[in-house]
Backbone bond lengths (Angstrom), bond angles and torsions (degrees), N, CA, C in turn:
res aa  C-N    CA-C-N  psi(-1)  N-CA   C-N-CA  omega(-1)  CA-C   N-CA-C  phi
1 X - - - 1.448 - - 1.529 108.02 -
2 X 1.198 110.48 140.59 1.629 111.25 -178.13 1.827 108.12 -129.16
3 X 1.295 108.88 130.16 1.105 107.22 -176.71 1.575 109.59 -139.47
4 X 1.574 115.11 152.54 1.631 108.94 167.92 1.763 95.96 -125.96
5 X 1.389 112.73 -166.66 1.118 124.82 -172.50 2.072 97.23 -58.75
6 X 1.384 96.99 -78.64 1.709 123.12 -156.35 1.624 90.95 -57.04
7 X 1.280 137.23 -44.08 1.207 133.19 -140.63 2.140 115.67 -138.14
8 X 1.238 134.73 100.73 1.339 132.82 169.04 1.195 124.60 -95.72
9 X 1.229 125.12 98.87 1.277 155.67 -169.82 2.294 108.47 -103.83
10 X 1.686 96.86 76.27 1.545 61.85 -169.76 1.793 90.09 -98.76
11 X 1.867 85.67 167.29 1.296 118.66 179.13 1.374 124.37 -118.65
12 X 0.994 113.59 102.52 2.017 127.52 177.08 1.523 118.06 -111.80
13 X 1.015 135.80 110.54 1.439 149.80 173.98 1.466 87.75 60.94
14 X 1.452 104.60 86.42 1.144 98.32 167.80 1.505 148.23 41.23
15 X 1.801 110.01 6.64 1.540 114.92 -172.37 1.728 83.22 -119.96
16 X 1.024 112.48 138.56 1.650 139.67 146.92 1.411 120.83 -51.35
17 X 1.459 129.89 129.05 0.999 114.96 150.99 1.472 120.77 -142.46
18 X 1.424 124.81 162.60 1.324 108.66 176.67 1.327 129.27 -102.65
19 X 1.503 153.01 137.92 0.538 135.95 174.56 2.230 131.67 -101.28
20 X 1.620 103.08 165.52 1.576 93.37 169.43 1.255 121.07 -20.05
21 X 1.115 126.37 -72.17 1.665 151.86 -158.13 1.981 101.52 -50.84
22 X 1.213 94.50 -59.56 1.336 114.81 163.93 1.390 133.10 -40.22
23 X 1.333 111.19 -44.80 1.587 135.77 -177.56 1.540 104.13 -90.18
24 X 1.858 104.30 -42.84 1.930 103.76 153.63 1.556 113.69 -35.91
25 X 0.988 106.57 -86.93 1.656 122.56 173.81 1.966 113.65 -12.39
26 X 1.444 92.76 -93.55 1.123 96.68 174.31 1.456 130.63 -52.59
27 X 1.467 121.53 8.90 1.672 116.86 178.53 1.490 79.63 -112.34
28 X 1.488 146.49 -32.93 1.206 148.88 179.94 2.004 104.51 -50.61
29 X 1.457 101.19 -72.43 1.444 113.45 -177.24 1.915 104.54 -51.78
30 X 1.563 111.04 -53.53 1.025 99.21 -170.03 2.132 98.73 -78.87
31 X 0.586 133.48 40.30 1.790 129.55 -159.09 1.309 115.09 9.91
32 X 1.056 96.70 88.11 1.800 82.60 179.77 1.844 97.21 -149.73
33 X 1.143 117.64 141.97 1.462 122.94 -171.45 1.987 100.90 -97.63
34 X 1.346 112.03 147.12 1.602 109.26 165.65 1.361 110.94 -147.26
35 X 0.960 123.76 157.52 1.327 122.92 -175.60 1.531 107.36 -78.35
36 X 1.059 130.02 177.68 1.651 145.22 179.32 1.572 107.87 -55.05
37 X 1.255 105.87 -50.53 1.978 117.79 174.28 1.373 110.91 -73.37
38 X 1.345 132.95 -53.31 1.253 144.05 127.34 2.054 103.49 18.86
39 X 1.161 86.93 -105.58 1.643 121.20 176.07 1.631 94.58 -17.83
40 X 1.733 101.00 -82.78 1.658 107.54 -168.72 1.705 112.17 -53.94
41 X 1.369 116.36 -34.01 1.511 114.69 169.63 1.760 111.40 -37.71
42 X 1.682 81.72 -74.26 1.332 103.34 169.88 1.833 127.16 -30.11
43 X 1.795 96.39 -46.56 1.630 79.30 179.69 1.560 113.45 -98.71
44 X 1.819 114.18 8.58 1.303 110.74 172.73 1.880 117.81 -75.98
45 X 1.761 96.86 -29.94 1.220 104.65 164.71 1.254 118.02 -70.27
46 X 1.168 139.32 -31.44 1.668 127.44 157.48 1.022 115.14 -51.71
47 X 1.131 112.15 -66.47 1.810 110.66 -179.89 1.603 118.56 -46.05
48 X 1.040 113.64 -48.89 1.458 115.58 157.51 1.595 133.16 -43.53
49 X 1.335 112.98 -39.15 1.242 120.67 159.79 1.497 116.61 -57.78
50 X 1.597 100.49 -65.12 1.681 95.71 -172.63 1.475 111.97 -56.00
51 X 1.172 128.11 -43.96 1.867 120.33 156.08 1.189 119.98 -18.41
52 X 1.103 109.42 -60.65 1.486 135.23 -173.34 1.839 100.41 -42.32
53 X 1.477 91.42 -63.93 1.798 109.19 -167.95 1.523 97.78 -79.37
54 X 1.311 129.73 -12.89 1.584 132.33 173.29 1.790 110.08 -69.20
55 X 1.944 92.19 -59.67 1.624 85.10 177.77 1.732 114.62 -78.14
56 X 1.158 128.02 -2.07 1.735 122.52 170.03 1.682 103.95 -88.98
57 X 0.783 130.92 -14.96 1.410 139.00 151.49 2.174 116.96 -41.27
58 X 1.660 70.82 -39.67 1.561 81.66 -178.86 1.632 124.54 -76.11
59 X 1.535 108.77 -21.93 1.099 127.46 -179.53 1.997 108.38 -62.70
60 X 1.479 117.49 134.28 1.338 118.69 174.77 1.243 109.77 -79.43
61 X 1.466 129.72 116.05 1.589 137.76 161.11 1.279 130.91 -77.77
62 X 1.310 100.53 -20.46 2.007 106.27 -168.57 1.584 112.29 -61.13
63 X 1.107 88.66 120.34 1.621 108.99 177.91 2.131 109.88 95.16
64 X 1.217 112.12 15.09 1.029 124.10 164.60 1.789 124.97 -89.63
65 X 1.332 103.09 106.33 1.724 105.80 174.15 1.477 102.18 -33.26
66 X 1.353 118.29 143.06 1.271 115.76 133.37 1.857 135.61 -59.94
67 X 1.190 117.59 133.92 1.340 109.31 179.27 1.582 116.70 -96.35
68 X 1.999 101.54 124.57 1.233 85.19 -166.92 1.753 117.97 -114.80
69 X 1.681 86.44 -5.52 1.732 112.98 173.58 1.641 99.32 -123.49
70 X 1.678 111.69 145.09 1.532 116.38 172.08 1.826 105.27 -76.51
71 X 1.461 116.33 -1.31 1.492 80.72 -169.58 2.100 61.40 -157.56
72 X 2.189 100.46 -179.96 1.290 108.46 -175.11 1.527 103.34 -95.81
73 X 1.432 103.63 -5.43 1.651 103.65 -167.61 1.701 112.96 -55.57
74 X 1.078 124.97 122.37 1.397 119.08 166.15 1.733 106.42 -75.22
75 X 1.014 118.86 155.06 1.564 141.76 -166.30 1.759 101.47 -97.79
76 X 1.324 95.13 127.96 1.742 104.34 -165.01 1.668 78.89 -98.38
77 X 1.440 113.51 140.47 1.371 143.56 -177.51 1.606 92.74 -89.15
78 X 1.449 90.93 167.44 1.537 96.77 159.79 1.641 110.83 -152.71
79 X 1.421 124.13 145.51 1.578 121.69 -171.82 1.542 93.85 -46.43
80 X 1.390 133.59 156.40 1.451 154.15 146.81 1.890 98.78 -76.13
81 X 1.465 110.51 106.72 1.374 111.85 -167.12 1.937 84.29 -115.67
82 X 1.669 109.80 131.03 1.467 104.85 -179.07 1.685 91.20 -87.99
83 X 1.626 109.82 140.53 1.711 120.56 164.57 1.706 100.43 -137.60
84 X 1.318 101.27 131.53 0.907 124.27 -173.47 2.025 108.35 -88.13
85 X 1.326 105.64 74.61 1.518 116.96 -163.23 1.535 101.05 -58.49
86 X 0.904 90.77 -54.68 2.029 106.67 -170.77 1.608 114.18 -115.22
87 X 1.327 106.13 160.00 1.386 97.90 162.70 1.295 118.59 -104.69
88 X 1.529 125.32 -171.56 1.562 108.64 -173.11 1.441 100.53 -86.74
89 X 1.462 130.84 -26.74 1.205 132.90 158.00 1.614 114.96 -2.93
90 X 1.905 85.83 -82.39 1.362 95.38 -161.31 1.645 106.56 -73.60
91 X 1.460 122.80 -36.89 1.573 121.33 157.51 1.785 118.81 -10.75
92 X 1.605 94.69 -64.86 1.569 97.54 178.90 1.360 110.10 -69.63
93 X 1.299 126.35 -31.64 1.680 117.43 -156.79 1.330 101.44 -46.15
94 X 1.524 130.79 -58.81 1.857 143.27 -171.38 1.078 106.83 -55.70
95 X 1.433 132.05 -41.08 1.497 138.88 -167.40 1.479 118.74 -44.33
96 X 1.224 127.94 95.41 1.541 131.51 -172.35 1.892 98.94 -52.40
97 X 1.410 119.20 -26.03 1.375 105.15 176.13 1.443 114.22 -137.23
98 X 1.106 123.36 129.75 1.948 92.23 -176.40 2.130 81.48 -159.23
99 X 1.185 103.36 159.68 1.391 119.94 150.26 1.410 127.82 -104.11
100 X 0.912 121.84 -161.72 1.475 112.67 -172.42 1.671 129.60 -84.30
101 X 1.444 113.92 31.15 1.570 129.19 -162.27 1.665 100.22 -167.73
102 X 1.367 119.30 -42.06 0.916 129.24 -175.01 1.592 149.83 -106.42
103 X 1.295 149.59 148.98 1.459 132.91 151.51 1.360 116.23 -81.72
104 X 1.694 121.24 117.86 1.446 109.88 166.47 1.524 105.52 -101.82
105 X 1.784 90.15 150.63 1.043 94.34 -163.48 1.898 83.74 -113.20
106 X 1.573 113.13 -162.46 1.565 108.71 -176.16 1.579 104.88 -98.03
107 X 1.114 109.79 168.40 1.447 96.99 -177.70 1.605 120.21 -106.53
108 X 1.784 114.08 119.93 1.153 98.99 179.93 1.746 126.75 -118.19
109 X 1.263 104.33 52.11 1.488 102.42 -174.80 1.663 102.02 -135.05
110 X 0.801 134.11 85.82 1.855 120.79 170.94 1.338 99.01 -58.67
111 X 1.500 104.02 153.59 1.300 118.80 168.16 1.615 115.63 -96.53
């Protein structure tokens, strides 16, 4: 069984699984609220995944490229041409908050 503080992931013969506590966590980190049915969905679809990555595990690779593009096409560029669409004028006119240079927006990061 392998465990850290934030996250319980246990492991028995080699299969993964996830648990409640786990699915706590991660709706915590990512913020997100679920109901009780929610949750167990939630950790049947994990568990399902790591299966997933348990039986492709099983698959033999040796001597297989890695893939590092889906296709050989190289990607046609294009010059970066500056156009001046708007002015900042009209930029601010919509702005529910702005000063005189700027849009403020609210602030969401404390330091």
């Amino acid at each position: 069984m392998q465990r850290s503080d934030s996250f319980r992931i246990v492991i028995s013969k080699d299969i993964m699984s996830v648990d409640a506590k786990t699915v706590d966590r991660l709706a915590e980190l990512a913020r997100l609220e679920f109901s009780d049915e929610e949750k167990k969905e939630i950790q049947g679809d994990l568990n399902r995944i790591l299966e997933l990555i348990d039986k492709m595990s099983e698959v033999d690779t040796d001597g297989v490229e890695p893939l590092i593009y889906m296709t050989d096409e190289v990607a046609s560029l294009r010059e970066d041409i500056v156009k001046q669409q708007i002015t900042q004028e009209e930029a601010l006119k919509n702005a529910p908050d702005k000063d005189s240079d700027y849009i403020r927006v609210p602030k969401v990061l404390d330091k």
